[in-house]
C-alpha beads as a LAMMPS data file, in Angstrom:
LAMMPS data file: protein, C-alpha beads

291 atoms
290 bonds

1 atom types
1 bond types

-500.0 500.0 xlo xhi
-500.0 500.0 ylo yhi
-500.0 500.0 zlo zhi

Masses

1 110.0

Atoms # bond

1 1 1 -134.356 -0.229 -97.653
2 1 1 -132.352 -2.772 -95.694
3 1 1 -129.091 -4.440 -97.593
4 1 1 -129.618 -8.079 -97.928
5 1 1 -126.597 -8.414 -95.359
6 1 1 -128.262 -6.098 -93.364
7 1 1 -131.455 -8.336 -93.206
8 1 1 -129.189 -11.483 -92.177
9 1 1 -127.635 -9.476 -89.107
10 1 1 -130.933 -8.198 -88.239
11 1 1 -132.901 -11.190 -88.678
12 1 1 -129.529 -13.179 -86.101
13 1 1 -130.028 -10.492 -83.714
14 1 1 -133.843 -11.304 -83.591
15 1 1 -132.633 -14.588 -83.177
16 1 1 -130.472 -14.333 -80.063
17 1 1 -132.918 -12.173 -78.478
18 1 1 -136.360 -14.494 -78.667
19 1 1 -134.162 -17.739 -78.229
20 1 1 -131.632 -16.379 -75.856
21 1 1 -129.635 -19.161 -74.472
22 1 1 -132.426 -21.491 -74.026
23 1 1 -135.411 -21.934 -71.425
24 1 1 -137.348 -24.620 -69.390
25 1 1 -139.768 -26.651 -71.520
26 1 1 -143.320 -25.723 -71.712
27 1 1 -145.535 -26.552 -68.900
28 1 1 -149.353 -26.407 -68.861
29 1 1 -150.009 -27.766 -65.790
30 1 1 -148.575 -28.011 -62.858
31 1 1 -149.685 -30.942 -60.075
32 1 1 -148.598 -30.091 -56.537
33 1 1 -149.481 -33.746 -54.725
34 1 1 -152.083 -33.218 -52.001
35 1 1 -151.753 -29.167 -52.122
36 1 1 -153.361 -27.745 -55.656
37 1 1 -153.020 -27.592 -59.205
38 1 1 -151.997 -24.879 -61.440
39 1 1 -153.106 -24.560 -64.991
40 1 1 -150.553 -22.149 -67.279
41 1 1 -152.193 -20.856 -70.347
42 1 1 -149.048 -18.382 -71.740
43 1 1 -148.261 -16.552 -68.759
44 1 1 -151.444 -16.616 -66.996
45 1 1 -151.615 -18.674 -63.768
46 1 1 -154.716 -20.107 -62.190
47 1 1 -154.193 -21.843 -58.839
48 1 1 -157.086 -24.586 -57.632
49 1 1 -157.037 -25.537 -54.009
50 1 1 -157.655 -29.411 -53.598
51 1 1 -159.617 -28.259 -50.513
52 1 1 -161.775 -25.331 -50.021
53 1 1 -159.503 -22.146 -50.509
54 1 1 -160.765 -20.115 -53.332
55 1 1 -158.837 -20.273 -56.263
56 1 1 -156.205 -17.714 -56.803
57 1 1 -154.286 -16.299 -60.853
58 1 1 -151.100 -14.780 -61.221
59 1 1 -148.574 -14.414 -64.200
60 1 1 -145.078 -16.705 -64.762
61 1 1 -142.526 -16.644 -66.894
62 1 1 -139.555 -18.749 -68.065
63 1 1 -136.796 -18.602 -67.518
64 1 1 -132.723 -21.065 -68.332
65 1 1 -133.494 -23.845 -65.375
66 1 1 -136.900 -22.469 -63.438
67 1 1 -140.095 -20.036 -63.585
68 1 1 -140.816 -16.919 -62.136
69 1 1 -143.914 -15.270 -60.849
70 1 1 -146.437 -14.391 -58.510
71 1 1 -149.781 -15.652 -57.711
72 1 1 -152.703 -13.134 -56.105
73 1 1 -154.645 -15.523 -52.975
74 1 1 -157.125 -13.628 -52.271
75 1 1 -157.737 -15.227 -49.028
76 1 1 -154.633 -14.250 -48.154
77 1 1 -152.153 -12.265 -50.191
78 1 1 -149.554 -12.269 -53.325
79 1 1 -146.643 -14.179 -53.293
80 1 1 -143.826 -14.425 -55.752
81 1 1 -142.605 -17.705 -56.444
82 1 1 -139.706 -19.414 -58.238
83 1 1 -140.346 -23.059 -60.158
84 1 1 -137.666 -25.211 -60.358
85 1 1 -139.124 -28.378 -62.767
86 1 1 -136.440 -30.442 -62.870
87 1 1 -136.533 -30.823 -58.935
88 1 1 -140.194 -30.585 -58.263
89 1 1 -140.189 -27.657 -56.365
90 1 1 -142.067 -24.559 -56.332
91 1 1 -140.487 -21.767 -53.407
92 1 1 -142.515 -19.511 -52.187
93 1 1 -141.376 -15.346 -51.415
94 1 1 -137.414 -16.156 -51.920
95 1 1 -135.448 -18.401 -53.786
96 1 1 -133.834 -21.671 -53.284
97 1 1 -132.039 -21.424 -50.012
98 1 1 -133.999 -17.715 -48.962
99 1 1 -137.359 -19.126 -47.657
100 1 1 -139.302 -21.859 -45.647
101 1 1 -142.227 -21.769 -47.651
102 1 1 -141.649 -24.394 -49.885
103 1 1 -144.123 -26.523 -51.888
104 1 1 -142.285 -30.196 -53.115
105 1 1 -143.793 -32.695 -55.705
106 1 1 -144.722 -30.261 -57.869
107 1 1 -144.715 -32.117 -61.165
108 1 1 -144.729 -29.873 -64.681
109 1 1 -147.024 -31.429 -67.022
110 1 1 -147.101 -30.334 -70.377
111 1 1 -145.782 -32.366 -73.067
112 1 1 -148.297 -32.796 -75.861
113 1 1 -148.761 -32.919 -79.560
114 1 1 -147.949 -29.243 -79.232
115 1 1 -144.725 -29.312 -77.598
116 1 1 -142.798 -29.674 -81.660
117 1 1 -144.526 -28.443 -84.800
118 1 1 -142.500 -29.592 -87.996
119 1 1 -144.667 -27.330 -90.175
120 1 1 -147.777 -24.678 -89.352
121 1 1 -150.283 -24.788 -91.946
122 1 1 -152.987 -22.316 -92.774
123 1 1 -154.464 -21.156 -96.327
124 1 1 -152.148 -18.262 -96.298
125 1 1 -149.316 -20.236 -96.133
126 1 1 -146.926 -23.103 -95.316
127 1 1 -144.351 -23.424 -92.752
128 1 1 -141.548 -26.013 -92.404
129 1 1 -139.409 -25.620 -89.007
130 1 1 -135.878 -26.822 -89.860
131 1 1 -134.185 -29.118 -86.872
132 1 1 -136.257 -27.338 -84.090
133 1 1 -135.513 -23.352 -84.686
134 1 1 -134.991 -22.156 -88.009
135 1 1 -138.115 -21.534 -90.514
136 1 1 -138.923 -21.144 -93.414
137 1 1 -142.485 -19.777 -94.655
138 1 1 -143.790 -20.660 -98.405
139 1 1 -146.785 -18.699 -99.647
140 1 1 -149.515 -20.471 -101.105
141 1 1 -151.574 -18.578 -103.080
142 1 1 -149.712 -15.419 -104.325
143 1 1 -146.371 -14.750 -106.017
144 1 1 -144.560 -13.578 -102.539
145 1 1 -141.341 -14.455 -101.978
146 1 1 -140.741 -17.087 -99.418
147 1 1 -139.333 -15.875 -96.042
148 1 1 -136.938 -17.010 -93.593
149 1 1 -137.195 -16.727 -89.471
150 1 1 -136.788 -18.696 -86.365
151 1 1 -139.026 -20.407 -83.810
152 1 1 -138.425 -21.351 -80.285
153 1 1 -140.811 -23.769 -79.563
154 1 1 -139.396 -24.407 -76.033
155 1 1 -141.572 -21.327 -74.701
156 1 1 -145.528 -21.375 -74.787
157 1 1 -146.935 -19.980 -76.365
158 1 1 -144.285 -20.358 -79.460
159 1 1 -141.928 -17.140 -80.011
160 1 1 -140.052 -16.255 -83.241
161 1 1 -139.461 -14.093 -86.012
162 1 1 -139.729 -14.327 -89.694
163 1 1 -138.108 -12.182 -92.022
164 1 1 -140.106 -10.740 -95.604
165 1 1 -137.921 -9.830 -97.935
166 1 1 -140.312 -7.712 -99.494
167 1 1 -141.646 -6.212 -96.390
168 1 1 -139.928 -6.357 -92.754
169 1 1 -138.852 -8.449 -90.120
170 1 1 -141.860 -9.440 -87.859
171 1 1 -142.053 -11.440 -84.579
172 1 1 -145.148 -13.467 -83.722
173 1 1 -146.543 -15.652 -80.716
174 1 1 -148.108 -18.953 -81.798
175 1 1 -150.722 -20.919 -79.885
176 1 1 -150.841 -24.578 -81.286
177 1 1 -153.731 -25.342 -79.083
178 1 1 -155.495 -22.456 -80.231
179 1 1 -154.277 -22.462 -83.739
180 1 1 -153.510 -18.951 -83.947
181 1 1 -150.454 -17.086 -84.554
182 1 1 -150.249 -13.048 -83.299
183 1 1 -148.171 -10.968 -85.567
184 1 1 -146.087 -7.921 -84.377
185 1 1 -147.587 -8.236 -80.526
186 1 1 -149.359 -10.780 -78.367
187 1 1 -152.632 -11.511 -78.082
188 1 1 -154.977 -8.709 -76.882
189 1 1 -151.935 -6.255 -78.304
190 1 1 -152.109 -6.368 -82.115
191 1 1 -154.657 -6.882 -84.821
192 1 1 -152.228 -8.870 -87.227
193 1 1 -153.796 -12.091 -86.763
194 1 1 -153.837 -15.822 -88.294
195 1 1 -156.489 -17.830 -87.538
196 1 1 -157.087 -21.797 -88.496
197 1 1 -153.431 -22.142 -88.360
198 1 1 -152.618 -25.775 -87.142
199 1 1 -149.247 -27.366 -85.723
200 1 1 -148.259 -30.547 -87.944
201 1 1 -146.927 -32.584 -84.859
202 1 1 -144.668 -36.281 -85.907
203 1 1 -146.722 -38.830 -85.099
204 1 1 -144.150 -40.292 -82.375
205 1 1 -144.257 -37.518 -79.913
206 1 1 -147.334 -38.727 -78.367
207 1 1 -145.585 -42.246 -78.510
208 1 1 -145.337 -44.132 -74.497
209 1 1 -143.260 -47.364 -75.166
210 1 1 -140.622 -47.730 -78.000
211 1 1 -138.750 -51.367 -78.371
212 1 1 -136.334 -53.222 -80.463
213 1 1 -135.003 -56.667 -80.415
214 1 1 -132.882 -55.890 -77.412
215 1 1 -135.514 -53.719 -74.922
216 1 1 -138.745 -51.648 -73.937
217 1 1 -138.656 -48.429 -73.156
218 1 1 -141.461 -46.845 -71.758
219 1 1 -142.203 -42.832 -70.983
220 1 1 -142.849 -42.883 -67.626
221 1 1 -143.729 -39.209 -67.861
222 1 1 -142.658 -36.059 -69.720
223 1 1 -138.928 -36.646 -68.361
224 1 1 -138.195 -40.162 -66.755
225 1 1 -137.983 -43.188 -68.737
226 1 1 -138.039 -47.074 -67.475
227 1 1 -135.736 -49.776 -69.938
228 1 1 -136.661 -52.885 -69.575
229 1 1 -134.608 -56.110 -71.548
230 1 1 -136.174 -58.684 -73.363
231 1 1 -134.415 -62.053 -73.133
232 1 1 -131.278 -60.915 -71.082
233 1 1 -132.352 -61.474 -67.846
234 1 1 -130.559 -57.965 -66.838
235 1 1 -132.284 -55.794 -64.292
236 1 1 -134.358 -53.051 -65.514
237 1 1 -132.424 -49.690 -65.300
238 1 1 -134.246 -45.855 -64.714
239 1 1 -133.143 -42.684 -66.620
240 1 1 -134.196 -39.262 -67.521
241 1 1 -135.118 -38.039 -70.684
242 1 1 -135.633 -34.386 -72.599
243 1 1 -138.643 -34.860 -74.881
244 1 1 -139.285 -31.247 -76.104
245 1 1 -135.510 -31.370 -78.144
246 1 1 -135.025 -33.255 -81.112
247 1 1 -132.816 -35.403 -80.979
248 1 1 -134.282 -36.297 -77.316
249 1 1 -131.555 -36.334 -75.127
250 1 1 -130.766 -38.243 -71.704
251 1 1 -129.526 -40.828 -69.640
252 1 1 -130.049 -44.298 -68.130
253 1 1 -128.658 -46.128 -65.088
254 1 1 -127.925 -49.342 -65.461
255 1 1 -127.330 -50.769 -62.195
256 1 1 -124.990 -53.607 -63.612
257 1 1 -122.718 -51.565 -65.461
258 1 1 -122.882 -47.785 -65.219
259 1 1 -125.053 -44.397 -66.647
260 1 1 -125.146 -43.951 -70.233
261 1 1 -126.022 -40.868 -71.904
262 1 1 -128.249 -41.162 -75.078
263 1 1 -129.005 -39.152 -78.229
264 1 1 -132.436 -41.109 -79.534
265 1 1 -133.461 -39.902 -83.232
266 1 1 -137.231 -41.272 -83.172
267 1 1 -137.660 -40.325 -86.987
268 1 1 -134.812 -42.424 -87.932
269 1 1 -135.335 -45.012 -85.010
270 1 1 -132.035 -44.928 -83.733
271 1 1 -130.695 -44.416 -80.450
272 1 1 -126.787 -43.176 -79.874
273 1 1 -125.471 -44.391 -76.768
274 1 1 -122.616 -42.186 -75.314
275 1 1 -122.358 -39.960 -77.724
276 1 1 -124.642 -38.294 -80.779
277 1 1 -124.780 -39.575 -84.230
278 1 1 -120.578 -39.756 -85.880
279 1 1 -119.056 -39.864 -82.255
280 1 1 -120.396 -43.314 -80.984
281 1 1 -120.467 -46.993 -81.970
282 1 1 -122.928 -47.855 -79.675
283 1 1 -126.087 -47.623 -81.161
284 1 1 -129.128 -48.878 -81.347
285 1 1 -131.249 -49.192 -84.157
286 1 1 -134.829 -50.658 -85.740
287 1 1 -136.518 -48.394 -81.891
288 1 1 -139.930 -48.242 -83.224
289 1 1 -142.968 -46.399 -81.398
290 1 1 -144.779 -49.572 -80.032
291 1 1 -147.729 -48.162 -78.495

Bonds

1 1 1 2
2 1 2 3
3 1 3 4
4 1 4 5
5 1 5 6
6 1 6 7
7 1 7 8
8 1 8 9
9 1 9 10
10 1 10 11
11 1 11 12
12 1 12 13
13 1 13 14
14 1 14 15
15 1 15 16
16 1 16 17
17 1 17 18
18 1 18 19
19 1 19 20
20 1 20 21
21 1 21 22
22 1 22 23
23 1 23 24
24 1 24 25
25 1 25 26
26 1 26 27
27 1 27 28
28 1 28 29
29 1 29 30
30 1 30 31
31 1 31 32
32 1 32 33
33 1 33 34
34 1 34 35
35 1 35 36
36 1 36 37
37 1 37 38
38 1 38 39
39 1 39 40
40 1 40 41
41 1 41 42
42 1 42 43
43 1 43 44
44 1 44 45
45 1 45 46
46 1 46 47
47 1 47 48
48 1 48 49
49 1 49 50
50 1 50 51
51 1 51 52
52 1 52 53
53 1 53 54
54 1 54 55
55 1 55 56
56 1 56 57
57 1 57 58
58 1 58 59
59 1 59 60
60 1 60 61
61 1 61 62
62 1 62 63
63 1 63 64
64 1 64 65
65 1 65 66
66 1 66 67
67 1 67 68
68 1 68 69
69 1 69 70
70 1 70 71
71 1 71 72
72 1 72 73
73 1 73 74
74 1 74 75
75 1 75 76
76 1 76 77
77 1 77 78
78 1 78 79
79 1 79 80
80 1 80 81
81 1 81 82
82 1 82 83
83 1 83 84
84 1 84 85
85 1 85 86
86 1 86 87
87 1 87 88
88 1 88 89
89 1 89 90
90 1 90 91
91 1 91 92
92 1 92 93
93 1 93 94
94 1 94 95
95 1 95 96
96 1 96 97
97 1 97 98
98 1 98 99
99 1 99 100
100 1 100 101
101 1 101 102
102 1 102 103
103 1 103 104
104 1 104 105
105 1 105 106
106 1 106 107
107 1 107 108
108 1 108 109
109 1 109 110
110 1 110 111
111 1 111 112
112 1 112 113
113 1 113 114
114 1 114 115
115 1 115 116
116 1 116 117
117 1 117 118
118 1 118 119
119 1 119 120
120 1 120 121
121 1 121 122
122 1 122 123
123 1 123 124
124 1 124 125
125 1 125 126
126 1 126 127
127 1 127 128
128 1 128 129
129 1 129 130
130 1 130 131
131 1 131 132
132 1 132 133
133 1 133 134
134 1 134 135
135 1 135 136
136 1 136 137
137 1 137 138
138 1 138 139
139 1 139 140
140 1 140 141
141 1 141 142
142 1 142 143
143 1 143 144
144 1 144 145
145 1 145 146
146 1 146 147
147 1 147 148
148 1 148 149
149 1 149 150
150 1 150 151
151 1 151 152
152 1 152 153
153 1 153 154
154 1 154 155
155 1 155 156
156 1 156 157
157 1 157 158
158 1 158 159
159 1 159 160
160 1 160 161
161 1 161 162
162 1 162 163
163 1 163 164
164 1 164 165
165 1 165 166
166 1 166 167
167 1 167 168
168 1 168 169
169 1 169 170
170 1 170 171
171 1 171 172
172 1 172 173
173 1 173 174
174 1 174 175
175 1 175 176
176 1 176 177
177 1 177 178
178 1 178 179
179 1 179 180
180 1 180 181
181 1 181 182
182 1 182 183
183 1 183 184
184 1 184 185
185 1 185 186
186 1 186 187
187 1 187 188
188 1 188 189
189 1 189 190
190 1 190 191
191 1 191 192
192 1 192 193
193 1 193 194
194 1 194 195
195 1 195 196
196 1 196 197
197 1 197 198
198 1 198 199
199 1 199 200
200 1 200 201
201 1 201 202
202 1 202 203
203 1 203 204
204 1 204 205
205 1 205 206
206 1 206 207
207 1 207 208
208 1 208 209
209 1 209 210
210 1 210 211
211 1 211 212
212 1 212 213
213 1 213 214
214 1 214 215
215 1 215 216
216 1 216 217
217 1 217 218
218 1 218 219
219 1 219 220
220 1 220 221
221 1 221 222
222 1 222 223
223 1 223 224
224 1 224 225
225 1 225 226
226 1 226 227
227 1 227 228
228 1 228 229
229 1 229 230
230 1 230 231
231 1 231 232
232 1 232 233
233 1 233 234
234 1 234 235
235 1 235 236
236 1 236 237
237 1 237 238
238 1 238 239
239 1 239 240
240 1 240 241
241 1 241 242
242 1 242 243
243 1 243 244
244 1 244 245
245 1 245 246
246 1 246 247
247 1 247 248
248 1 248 249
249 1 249 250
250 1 250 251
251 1 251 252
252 1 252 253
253 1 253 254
254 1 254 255
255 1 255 256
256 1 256 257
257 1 257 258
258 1 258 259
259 1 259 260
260 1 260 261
261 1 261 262
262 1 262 263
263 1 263 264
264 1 264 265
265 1 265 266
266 1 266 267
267 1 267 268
268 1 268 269
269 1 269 270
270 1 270 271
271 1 271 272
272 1 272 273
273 1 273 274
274 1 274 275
275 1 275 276
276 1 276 277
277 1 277 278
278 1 278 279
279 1 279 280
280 1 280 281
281 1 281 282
282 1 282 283
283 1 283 284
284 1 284 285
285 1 285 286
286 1 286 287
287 1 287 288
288 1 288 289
289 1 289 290
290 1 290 291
């Protein structure tokens, strides 16, 4: 029997290992202009030509800035590839800088109502995810106590651990879109299963366009954003934005004065300009979802 203090240190350690030091954000598609697209369901890879090729799978995994893995043509051959999202790049056998074989406007697609769960429901159980990682799981129907864990919901399918106190510490894999979580192994690897479990997503993450009195901002996609003023007759500035952390977190341009890094809070409507919440007066507040 595990000391509670032992429990803490070994439900940290579980911790550190399934959230390591963070990873790119979930995509489930990838669009290659032109060339093919790639649908990512966990770490399985499908490839579809846009022309006649036939279509080829592989596996990929995440990793801190880019994806790794290898797809099986069977026209042709396998090829390992590395992903980097941010630039829109996939390169093909060797890294940045190692190969010729490069595929550009690749665009990651993949942020849905899935991308943030604030609770998973089933009839076993409810569970509220604390400021994006930590967990905590409330039976419903029996006397168990509740039990603590984490979640990294910057992975799919979703990775964590929660820890029993009158049992053990298990890890699971969640799929939102499937509404299942895998206990103690992935799927096809264990028979510790919850079914009919759903992700409570906040309403806002599927929001396009927020606005206040001063500007519209609109979601151009699953990172850039386009502000637009109201009444000031200022030009309309460009910026990037992280939607799969909470707070989302970014920049704009603004070609009359200079770039501005943001901390926007959609559940309390507020957006911090140059700095997060305590270390900025510069804020904006009263940003509602508008469509």
């Amino acid at each position: 029997m595990l000391s509670a203090d032992a429990r803490i240190l070994l439900t940290l350690a579980t911790a550190v290992l399934i959230l390591g030091t963070g990873a790119v954000g979930p995509c489930s598609e990838i669009e290659v202009k032109g060339v093919a697209t790639i649908s990512v369901e966990g770490s399985v890879v499908s490839l579809r030509w846009k022309n006649s090729r036939p279509d080829a799978s592989g596996v990929m995994t995440a990793g801190a800035n880019s994806y790794t893995g290898h797809v099986n043509f069977p026209d042709d051959r396998k090829y390992t590839f590395n992903f980097y999202p941010e630039e829109e790049t996939i390169y093909w056998d060797g890294d940045k800088g190692k190969t010729t074989n490069i595929w550009r406007n690749a665009k990651c697609l993949g942020l849905d109502k899935w991308s943030l769960c604030t609770r998973i429901e089933n009839s076993y159980a409810s569970i509220a995810i604390n400021d994006g990682g930590p967990l905590t799981l409330q039976w419903k129907n029996n006397r168990r106590p509740n039990a603590n864990g984490v979640i990294n919901q910057e992975v799919s399918p979703h990775t964590g651990s929660v820890n029993f106190p009158d049992d053990k510490v298990y890890t699971f894999n969640f799929y939102p879109e499937e509404e299942t979580i895998y206990w103690d192994g992935d799927k096809g690897a264990t028979t510790n299963i919850w079914k009919n479990t759903k992700c409570v997503a906040p309403q806002w993450l599927s929001c396009t366009v927020f606005s206040n009195s001063y500007a519209r901002i609109n979601m151009n996609d699953d990172k850039t954003v386009t502000l637009q003023w109201k009444r000031s007759g200022r030009p309309n500035a460009l910026g990037e934005i992280n939607r799969r952390m909470n707070p989302h977190t970014g920049s704009v341009n603004f070609p009359d004065d200079k770039r501005y890094t943001f901390f926007f809070y959609p559940e309390e409507e507020t957006i911090y300009w140059d700095g997060d919440k305590g270390s900025t007066r510069n804020i904006w507040r009263n940003v509602k979802c508008e469509a």
